[in-house]
N, C-alpha and C positions, 0 to 999 in steps of 0.2 A: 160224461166228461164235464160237460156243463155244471150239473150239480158238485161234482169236487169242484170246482173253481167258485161256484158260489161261496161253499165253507169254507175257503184259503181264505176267501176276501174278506168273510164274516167275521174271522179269529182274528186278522190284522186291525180291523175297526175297534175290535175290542181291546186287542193289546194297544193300542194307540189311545185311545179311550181313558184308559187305566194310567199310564205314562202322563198323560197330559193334569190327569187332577192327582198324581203323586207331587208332578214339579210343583202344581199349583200350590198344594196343600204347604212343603217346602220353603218356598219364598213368602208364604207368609207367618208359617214361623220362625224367619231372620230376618223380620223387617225389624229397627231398632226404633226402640221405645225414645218419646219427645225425653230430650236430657236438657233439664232444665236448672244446673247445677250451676250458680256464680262460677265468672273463671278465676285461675290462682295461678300465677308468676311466679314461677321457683329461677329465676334466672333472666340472665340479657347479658350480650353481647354486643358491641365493643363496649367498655363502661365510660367512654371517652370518645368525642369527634368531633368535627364539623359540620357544616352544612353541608349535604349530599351523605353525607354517614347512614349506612344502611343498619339500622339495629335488628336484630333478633334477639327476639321473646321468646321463652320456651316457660311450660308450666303446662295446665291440663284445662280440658272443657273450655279450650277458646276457640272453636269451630263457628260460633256466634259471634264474635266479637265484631263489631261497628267502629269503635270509633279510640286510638290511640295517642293520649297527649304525653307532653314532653312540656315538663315546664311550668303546667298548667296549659299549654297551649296545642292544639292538633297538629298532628304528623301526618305525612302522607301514608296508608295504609296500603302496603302493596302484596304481599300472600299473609292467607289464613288457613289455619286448619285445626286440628283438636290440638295439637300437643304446640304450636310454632307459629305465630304473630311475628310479620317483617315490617317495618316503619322505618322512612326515609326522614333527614331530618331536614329543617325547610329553615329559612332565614330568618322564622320568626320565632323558632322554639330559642326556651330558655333553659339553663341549666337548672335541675331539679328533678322531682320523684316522676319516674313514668309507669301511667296510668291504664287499663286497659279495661274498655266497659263492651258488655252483651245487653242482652236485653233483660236479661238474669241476675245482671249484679256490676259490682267495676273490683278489678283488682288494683293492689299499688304496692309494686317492686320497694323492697326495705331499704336499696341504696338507691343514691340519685346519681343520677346520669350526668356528666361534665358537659357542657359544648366548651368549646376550643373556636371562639371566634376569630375569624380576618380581621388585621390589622390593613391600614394601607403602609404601604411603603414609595419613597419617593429618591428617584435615582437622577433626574435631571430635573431642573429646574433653572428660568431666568434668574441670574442673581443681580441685574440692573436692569433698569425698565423705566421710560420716561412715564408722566403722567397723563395717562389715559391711554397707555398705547398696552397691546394685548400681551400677555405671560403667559408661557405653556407652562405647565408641572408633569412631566415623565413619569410614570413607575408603575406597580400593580393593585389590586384592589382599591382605586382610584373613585369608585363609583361608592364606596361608603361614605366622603367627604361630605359633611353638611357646611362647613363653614374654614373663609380660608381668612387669617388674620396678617397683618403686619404687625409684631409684636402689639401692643396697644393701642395702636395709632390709627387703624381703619381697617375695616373689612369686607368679604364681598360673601354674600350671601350664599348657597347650594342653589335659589330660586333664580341669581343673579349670573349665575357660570354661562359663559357665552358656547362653551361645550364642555360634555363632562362623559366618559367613558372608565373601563377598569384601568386602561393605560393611561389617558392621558385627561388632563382639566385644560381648557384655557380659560381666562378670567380677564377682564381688563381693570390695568391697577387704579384705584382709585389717588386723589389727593388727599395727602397728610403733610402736616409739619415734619418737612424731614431733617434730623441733625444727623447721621449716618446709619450706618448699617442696625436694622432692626431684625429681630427672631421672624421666620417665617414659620406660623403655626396652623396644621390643617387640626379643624375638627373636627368628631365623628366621634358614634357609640359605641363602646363593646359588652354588647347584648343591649343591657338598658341603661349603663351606666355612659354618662357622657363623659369622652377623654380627650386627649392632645396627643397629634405628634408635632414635637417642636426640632426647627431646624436653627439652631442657633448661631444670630448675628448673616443670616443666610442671604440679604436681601438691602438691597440699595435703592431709596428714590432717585431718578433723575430730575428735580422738579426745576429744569430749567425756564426760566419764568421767559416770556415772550418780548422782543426787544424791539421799536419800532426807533427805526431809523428816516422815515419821509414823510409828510401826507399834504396829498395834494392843497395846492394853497389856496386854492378856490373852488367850489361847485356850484351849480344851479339846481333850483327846485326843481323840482323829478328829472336829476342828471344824480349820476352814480361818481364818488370819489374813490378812491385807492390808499390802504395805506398799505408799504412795505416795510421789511423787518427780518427779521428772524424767527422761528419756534413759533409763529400765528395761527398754526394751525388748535392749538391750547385757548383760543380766546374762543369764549362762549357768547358777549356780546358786545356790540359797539354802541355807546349812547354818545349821542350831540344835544348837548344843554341836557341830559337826563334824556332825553326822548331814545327809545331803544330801535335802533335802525335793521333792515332786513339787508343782511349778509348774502351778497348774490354769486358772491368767486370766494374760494376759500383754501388759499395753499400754505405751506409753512412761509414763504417768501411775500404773500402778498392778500390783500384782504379787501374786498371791495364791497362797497355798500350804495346802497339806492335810498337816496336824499327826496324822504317826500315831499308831498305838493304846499303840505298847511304847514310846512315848517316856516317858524317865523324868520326873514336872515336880516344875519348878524355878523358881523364884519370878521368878529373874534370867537365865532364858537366852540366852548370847551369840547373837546374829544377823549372820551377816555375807553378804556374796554376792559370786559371781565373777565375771569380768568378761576382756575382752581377751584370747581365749582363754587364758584360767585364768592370765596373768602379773599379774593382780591381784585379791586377795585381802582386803576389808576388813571390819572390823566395823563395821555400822549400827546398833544398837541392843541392847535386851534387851527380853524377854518374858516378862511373867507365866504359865508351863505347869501347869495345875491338870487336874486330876479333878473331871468336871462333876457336877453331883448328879445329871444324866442322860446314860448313853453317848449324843452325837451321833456317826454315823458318815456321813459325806458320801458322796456319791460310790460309793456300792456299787453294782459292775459286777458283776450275776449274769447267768452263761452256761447255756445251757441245752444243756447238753450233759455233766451229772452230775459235772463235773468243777470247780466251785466250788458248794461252799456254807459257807456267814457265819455269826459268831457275833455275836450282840450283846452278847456280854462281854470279849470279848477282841478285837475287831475285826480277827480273822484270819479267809483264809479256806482251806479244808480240802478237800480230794482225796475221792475213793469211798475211797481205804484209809486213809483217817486217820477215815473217819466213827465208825467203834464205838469208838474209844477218846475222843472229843471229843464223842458224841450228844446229852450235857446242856447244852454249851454251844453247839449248831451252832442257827440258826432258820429260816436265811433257802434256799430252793435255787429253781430255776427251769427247770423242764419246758415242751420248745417242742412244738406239736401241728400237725403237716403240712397233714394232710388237713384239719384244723379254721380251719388261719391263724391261730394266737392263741398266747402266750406267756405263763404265771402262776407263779406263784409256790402252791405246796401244802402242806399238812401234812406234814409229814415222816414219818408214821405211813399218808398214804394209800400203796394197793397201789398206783396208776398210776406212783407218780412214782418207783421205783426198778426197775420192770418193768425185767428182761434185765440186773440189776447184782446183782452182791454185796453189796451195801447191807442189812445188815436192816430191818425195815418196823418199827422200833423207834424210832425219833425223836419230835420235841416231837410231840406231839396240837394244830393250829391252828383257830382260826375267825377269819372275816376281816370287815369291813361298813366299807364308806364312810364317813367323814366329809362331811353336808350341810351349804353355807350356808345352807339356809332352814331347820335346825334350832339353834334358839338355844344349845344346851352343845355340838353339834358345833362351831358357828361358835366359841364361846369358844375351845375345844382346838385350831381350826383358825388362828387368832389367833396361839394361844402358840406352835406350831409355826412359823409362819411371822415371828413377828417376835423369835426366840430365847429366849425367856421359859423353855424347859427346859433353859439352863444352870446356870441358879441356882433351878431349880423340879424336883424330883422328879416322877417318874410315881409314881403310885399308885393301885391298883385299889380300893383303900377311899375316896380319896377322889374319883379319878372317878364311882364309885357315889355318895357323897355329892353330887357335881354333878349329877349326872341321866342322866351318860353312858349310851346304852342297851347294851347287852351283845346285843343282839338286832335285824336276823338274825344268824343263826349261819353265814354264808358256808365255803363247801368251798374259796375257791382267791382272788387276786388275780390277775384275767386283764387282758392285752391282745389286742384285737382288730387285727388289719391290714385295712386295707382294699384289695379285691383283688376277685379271681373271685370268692370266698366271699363277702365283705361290701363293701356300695356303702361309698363314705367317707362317708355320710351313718349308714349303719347304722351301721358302727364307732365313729363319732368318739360315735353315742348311746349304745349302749352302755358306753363307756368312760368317758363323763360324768357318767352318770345312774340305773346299775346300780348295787344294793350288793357285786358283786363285781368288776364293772369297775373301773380308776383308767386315768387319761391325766392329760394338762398340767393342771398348780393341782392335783390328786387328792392327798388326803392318805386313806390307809385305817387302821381303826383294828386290830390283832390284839391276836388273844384266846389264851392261851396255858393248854391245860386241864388236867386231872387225871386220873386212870385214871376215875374215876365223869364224865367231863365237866363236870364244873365249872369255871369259869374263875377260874385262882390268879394270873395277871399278864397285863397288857397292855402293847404297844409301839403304835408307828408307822410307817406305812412312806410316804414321800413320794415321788411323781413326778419323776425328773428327766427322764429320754430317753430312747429305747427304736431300736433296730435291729434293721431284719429279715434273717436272713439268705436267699440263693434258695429253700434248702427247710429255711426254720425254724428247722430242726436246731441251727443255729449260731447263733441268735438271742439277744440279750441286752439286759434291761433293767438302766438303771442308778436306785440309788431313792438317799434318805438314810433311813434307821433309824432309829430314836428306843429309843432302849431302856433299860429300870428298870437303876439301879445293883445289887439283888441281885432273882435270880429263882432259886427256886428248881423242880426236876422231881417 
């Protein structure tokens, strides 16, 4: 029995055997031979599209084929096989012959292929618009606009669109001489050819020129004047005698500007402002420029980064290498503390606040103490500070002492607290309120400016405007106004 099972097993090894080098023998003679025949284009489909148009190619021996232009320019290549080449068409083919290359050879279709470019079209649009204020334009393939015109009078660049999608463009209108309604014309290409679509007589300047009806009749050197009006928000600068001044409030109603410290005054200072990107130029008034009987200095933005500190006489402000030759008229500097979260203002004489500089520890000698409303001569001083009373009113340390002004405490620093990891906003915002060396919002601090024996020989002010934190302090800055005596001497 065994031996008949051996030979059943024997003959199937064989007939197995046999089966396996027929298949072999088989498949390799219908392996196909390398075809290495240029391919040829007997057709294409659609003969005509757009961009996304799916063309097919048909023709023979394009199983190879790599690479499909249109135009001269490549297509996206999406099926291939021996008889059928599919190419997508992309935004940058052109109309003309298409092309189809293997490694074998390149074929090229006897007719050319059309594209059928987008056009934009424009279904809403502003048809008034003052100068400089923003214009929507509505409609579809909005995103081929290069360029949008006011008939010949000015235009705004594709670089210059404040936004630009297939729906919609805004742009903001430039200044032109306007005498009325102008062509509103978008540009853009179709294919390579540059064209227009014109919207005619579509578009009105508003170029209401800006009208000043007041300005204050007086100011003092580093004190801010006002002028009001109408459409101000259109003026791009304000010069006094020429000199171009820093615009610090700016509404259509009203315009204020900070009157530097080295301006020369002059009873009758021309005022004029510009306007329509600078093609006009007018004078609006004159202005009383005097020397206040007390330096106001607005707007003093101390960095706490050693690199401004202020004088209250000159209303400049000075580098670490200009401090030793200006140290009797510098007051004001601002030391930010990391680890602490807080930003102050020090003595110029303490050791902390020029640690790791070249600065000598030779500057004014400070003490600092809050002004309170619940003390009846703070509140007065706090009064004349806030309602301008020390333009025409001197500081004076004999006569604050006359008042009752206290001299005492004798504060080391004018700090700001941030509220943070270190301090709840409830801690900070108290102590900045209610400490005599804190100050915050309303905070007016009185300084004390001493003598080698400590004595105090002049007093200033210093008022809260705003304060910025920077991530680590460092770069943190507050901005105060200053109040400071006409002479002080060190």
């Amino acid at each position: 029995m065994m031996n008949i099972n051996k030979i059943i097993i024997g003959w199937f090894s064989v007939i197995a055997s046999v089966l396996v080098l027929v298949t072999a023998c088989h498949e390799t003679l219908n392996v196909d031979p390398l075809d290495t025949t240029p391919p040829e284009i007997t057709g294409f489909t659609p003969k005509i599209g757009q961009i996304g148009t799916m063309v097919s190619i048909t023709g023979t021996h394009l199983r190879d084929v790599t690479s499909i232009k249109i135009g001269g320019v490549e297509a996206n290549v999406t099926r291939v096989n021996r008889t059928l080449v599919m190419a997508e068409i992309t935004k940058d083919n052109l109309s003309g012959k298409i092309e189809v290359t293997s490694p074998y050879g390149t074929a090229i279709a006897e007719e050319d292929f059309v594209i059928e470019y987008l056009r934009p079209e424009v279904t809403e649009w502003s048809k008034e618009t003052g100068v400089f204020a923003a214009m929507v334009i509505k409609g579809k393939n909005l995103e081929l606009v290069n360029e949008i015109s006011f008939g010949t009078k000015a235009s705004v660049l594709k670089s210059d669109f404040e936004l630009q999608s297939d729906e919609k463009i805004e742009i903001i209108v430039p200044y032109y001489e306007s005498d009325g309604a102008v062509d509103l014309v978008l540009k853009y290409n179709y294919g390579v050819d540059p064209t227009e679509l014109v919207i005619e007589n579509a578009f009105t300047l508003d170029a209401t020129a800006p009208s000043v009806t007041s300005i204050s009749e007086k100011a003092s050197l580093g004190s801010t004047f006002d002028i009001e009006g109408s459409n101000l928000n259109v003026v791009e600068k304000v010069l006094l005698e020429g000199k171009t001044l820093t615009i610090v409030q700016s509404t259509s109603e009203k315009l204020t500007c900070l009157l530097p410290g080295d301006f020369t005054p002059n009873s009758a200072a021309k005022v004029e402002i510009v306007y329509f990107d600078g093609n006009i130029q007018q004078q609006v008034g004159v202005i009383n420029v005097r020397i206040p009987a007390t330096y106001i200095w607005k707007n003093v933005k101390l960095q706490a980064t050693y690199q401004n500190f202020f004088s209250g006489t000159t209303g400049r402000y000075y580098t670490v290498d200009e401090f030793t030759a200006n140290k009797n008229d510098i007051h004001l500097s601002l030391l930010g503390h990391k680890s602490n979260d807080w930003v102050q203002i020090e003595s110029l004489s303490a050791n902390a606040n020029f640690s790791g500089t070249n600065v000598p520890k030779d500057g004014w000698s400070m003490r600092f103490r809050k002004l309170k409303e619940s003390n009846a001569v703070d509140k007065a001083y706090i009064d004349k500070i806030k309602n301008g009373e020390l333009e025409d009113t001197p500081i004076s340390l004999a006569q604050a002492l006359e008042d009752g002004l206290s001299m005492s405490p004798k504060k080391q620093v004018i700090r700001y607290k941030f509220a943070g990891s270190k301090w709840s906003a409830d801690e900070a915002e108290t102590y900045n309120q209610t400490n005599d060396e804190g100050i915050g919002e309303g905070c007016i601090n009185l300084v004390m400016l001493l003598d080698a024996s400590s004595a105090v020989v002049n007093i200033a002010f210093v008022e809260f405007v705003s304060v910025y934190r920077s991530p680590d302090v460092s770069d943190s800055s507050m901005t105060v106004n200053f109040y400071f005596p006409r002479k002080a001497t060190n």
